[in-house]
C-alpha positions in Angstrom: 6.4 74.4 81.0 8.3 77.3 78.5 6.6 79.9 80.6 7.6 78.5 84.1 10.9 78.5 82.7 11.2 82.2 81.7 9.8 83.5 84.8 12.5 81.5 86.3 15.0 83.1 84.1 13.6 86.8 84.6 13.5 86.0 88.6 17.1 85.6 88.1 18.0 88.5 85.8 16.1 90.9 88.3 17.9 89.3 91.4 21.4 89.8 89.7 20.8 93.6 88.7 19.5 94.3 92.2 22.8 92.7 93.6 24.5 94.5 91.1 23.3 97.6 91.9 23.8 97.1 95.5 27.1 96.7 95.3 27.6 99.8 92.9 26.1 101.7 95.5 28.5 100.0 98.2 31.3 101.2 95.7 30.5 104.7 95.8 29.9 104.7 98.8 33.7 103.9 100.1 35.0 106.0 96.9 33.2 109.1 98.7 34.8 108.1 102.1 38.1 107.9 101.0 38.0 111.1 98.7 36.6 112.5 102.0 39.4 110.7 104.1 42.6 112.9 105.0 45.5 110.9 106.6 47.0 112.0 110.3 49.6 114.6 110.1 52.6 112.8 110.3 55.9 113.9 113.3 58.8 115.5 111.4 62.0 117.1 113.3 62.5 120.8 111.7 65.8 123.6 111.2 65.4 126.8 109.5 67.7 127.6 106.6 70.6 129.8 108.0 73.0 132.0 106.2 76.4 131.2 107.6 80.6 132.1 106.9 82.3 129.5 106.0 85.9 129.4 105.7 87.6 128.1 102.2 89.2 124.9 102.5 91.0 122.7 100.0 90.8 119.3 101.3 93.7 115.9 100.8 95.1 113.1 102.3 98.3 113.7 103.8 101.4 111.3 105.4 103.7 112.3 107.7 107.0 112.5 107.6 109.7 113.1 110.0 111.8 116.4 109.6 115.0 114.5 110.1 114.8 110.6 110.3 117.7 108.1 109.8 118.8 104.3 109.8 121.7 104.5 111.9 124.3 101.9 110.5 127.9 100.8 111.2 130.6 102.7 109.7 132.9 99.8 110.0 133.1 96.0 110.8 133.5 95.2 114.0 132.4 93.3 117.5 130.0 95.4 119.9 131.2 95.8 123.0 128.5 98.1 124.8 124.9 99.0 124.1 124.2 102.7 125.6 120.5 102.7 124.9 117.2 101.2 125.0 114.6 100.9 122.8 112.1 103.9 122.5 114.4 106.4 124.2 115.0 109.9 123.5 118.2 111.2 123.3 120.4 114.3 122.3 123.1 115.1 119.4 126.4 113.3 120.6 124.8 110.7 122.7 126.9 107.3 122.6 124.5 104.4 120.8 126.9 101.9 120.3 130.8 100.7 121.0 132.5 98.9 118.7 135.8 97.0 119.8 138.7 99.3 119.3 141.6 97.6 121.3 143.5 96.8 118.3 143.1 100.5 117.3 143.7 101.5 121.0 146.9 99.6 121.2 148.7 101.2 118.4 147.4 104.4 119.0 150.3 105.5 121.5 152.7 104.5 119.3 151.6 106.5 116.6 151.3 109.5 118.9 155.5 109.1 119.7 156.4 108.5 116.2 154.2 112.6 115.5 156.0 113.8 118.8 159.6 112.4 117.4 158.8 113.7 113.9 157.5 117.1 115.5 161.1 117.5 117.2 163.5 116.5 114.0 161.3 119.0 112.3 162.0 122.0 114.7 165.9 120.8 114.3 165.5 120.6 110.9 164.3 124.0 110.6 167.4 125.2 112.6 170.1 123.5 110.6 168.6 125.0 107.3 168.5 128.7 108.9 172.2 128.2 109.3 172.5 125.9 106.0 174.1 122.9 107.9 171.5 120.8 105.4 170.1 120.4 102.6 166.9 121.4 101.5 166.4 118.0 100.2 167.3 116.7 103.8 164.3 119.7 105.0 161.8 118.4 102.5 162.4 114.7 104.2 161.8 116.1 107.8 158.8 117.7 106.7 157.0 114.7 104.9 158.0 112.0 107.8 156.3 114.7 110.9 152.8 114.7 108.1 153.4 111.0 107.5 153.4 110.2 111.2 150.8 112.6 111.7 148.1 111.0 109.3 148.8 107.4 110.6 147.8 109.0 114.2 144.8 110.7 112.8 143.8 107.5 110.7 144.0 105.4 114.1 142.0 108.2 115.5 139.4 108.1 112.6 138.6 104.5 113.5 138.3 104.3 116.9 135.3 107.2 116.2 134.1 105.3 113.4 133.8 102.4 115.8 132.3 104.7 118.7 128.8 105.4 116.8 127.1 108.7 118.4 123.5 109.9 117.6 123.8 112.4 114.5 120.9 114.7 115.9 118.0 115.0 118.9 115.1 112.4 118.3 113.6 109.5 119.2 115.2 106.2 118.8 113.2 103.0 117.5 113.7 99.3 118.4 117.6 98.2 118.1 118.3 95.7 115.9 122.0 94.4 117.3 122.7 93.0 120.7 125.8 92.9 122.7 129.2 91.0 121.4 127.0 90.7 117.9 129.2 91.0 114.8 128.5 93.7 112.7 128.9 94.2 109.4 129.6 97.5 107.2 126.9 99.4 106.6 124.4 96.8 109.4 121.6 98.8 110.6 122.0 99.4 114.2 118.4 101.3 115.4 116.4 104.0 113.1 116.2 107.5 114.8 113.4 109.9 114.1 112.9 113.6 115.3 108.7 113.8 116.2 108.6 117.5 117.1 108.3 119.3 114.2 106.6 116.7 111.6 106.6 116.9 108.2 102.6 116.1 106.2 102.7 115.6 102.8 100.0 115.9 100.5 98.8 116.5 96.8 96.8 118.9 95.6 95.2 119.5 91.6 97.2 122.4 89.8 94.0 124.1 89.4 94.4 124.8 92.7 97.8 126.4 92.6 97.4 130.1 92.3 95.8 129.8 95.1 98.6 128.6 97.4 101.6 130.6 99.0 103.8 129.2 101.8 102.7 129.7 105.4 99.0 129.2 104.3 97.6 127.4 107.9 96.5 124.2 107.2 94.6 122.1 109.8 95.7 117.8 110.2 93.4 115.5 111.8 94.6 112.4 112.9 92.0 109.0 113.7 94.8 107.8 116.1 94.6 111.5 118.2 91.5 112.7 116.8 92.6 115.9 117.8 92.7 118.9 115.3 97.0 120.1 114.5 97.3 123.4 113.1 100.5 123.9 111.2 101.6 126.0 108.1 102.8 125.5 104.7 106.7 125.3 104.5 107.3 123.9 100.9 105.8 123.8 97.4 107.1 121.5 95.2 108.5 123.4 91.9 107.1 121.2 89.3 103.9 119.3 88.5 103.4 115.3 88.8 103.7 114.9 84.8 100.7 112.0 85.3 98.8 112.7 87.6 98.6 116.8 87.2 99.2 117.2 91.0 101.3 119.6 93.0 103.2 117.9 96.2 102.7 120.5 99.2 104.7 120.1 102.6 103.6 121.5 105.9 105.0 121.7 109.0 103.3 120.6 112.1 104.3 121.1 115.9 104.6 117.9 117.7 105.6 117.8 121.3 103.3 115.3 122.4 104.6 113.0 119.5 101.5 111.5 118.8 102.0 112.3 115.3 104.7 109.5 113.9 106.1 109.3 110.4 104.0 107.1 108.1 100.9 107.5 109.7 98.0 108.7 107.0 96.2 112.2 107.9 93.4 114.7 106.0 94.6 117.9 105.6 92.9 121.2 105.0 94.3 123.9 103.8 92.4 127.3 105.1 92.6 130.3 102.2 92.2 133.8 103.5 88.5 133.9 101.1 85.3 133.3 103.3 81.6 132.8 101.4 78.8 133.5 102.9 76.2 130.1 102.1 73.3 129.5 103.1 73.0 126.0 104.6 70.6 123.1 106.2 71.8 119.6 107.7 73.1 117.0 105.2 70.3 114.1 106.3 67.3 116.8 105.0 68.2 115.8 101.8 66.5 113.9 99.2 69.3 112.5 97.0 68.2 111.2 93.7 69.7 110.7 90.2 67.9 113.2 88.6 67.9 116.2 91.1 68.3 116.3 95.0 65.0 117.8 96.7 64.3 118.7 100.4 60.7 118.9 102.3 59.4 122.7 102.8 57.6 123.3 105.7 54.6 125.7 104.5 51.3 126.9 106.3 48.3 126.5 105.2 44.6 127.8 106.1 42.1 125.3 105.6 38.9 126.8 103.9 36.6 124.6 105.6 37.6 124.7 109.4 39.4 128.2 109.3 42.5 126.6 111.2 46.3 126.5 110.0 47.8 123.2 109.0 51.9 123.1 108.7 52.1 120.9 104.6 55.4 119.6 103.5 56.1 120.6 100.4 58.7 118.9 97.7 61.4 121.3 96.7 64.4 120.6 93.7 67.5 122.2 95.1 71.2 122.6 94.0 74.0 121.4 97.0 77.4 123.2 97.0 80.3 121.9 99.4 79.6 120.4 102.4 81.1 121.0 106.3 80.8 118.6 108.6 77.1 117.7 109.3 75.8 120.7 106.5 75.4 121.3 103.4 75.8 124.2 101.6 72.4 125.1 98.8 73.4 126.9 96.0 69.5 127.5 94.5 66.1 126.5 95.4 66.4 127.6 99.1 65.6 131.4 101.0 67.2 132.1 104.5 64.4 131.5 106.8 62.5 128.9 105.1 62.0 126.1 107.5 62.9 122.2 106.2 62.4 118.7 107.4 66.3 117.9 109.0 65.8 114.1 109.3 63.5 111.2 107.5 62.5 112.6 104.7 62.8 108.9 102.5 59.6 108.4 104.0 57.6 111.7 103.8 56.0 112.6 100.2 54.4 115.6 98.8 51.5 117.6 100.5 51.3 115.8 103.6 50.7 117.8 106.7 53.0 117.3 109.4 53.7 118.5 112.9 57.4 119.9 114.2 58.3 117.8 117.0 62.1 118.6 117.8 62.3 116.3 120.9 64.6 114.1 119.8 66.4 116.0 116.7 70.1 115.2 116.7 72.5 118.2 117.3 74.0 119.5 114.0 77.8 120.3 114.1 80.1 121.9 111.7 83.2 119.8 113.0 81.9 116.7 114.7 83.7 114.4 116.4 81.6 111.1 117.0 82.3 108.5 118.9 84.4 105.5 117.8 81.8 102.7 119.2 
């Protein structure tokens, strides 16, 4: 009985270590196949690393301003009688806005007028009676202060009815009127705001690090996302003294505007272009690997394989230093040579050593200024 039972239990002990065994073998097996294994070259899109001019720019965010911009308001109390505009309209220094009433002022008007003219005439007589010293001085001086007397109440009447008669102060565009006909106005009611477009003011700050670089009529470029067109102007002010708080210098450019698609308010990025260029060398923003510790791009190196004697293209990890950027580049400071060639899109996927092939097919187009489209 105690023998059947340990041949049983050595029948099992010699089935287990040939199972074992087996599957060791199974093990190595697959570990030898996947040492042996190497992964399909993966499709990557490609750019060589250029060495390109670019021009110095100091970038901010502008607003615009108009050169001359007003709220036109009554001058006097009064009733409006006629409305010479419309809203939106352009029109020239002088141009009639709006007519107060002036009959009242009208009406004594003449009178005034003969009471200068019959002042004006006792004066002259009075001037002739003294020459032969029929009258006093005295009686001269009295003459003399009645004809100015008259002639300020005349004047005065005068002063009102152009008070009343309210004229644009300068060329521009006028706004949306805020009075209607026969309204009442008040002293000092707005009326209608009137802005001149062509030249425009921008406005901007800058860090008074950067002030021994600027000079009036530095070009600066203004890009607007309402024309999306590109405004060159040039610097017309500097501000004098330094924002206490913030350490920032106000700058003031002036723009051309005929097209008056440039409007005060409206927000704007600036550039201002210094006479300095740099020569940089520079690659496409999206072949960059950003990461907290250090950015890193994908070299494209060949690669002769000892075994079949052909060339293999291997991405290759590389730490780099970025400078400023440019619209879709970047500029590298270190880690880069002209002529290298690196992966331009997807690297987030990609990882050291892989082989790869350059498929540029469908490799976006890499611009300095783009201008996408607003979808």
């Amino acid at each position: 009985m105690k023998k059947r039972i340990f041949l049983t239990l050595a029948l099992l002990i010699l089935l287990t270590c040939i199972l074992a065994g087996i599957k060791v073998l199974q093990i190595r097996h697959m570990m030898g196949q996947g040492a042996q294994y190497t992964p399909p070259p993966v499709k990557v899109t490609a750019t060589t690393v250029q060495k390109n001019t670019w021009e110095t720019l100091l970038s901010a965010v502008g607003s615009l301003e108009a050169v001359q911009g007003v709220s036109v308001a009554a001058d006097l109390a009064g009733k409006v009688t006629r409305v010479a505009f419309q809203s939106g309209d352009k029109v020239s220094k002088g141009d009639l806005l709006i007519q107060l009433d002036t009959s009242s002022e009208q009406a004594q008007l003449p009178g005034a007028e003969a009471a200068v003219t019959l002042t004006r005439l006792n004066l002259q007589r009075a001037d002739q009676l003294l020459a032969e010293r029929i009258i006093s001085p005295a009686e001269h001086d009295q003459a003399v202060a009645d004809f100015r007397q008259a002639k300020a109440q005349a004047d005065t009447i005068r002063a009102t009815i152009a008070k009343k008669t309210i004229r644009a102060p300068f060329a521009g565009r006028i706004g949306i009127r805020q009075v209607d006909l026969g309204q009442m106005l008040s002293e000092g009611q707005t009326i209608v705001s009137l802005q001149k477009l062509d030249p425009i003011y921008v406005n901007f700050l800058l860090p008074q690090q950067q002030l021994d670089k600027l000079r009036r009529d530095l070009p600066v470029r203004v890009t607007s996302d309402a024309s999306g067109q590109t405004i060159e102007g040039r610097i017309s002010a500097i501000n004098p003294e330094v924002d206490s708080a913030t350490r920032n210098i106000r700058i003031q450019a002036t723009l051309a505007n005929p097209d008056e698609k440039l409007r005060p308010g409206m927000f704007v990025n600036v550039a201002v272009v210094l006479p300095a260029t740099e020569e940089v060398l520079t690659i496409p923003g999206t072949s960059v690997l950003y990461a907290p510790y250090s950015d890193s791009v994908f070299v494209i190196d060949e690669q002769k394989d000892e075994q079949s004697g052909e060339t293999r293209q291997v991405l290759r990890q590389q730490l780099v230093r970025l400078g400023t950027k440019k619209g879709d580049f970047v500029a590298v400071e270190s880690g880069l040579k002209e002529g290298q060639m690196v992966v331009s899109t997807g690297v987030f996927k990609l990882r050291n050593g892989q082989t790869a092939i350059v498929d540029n097919s469908l490799a976006p187009p890499f611009q300095t200024s783009p201008t996408p489209e607003n979808n």
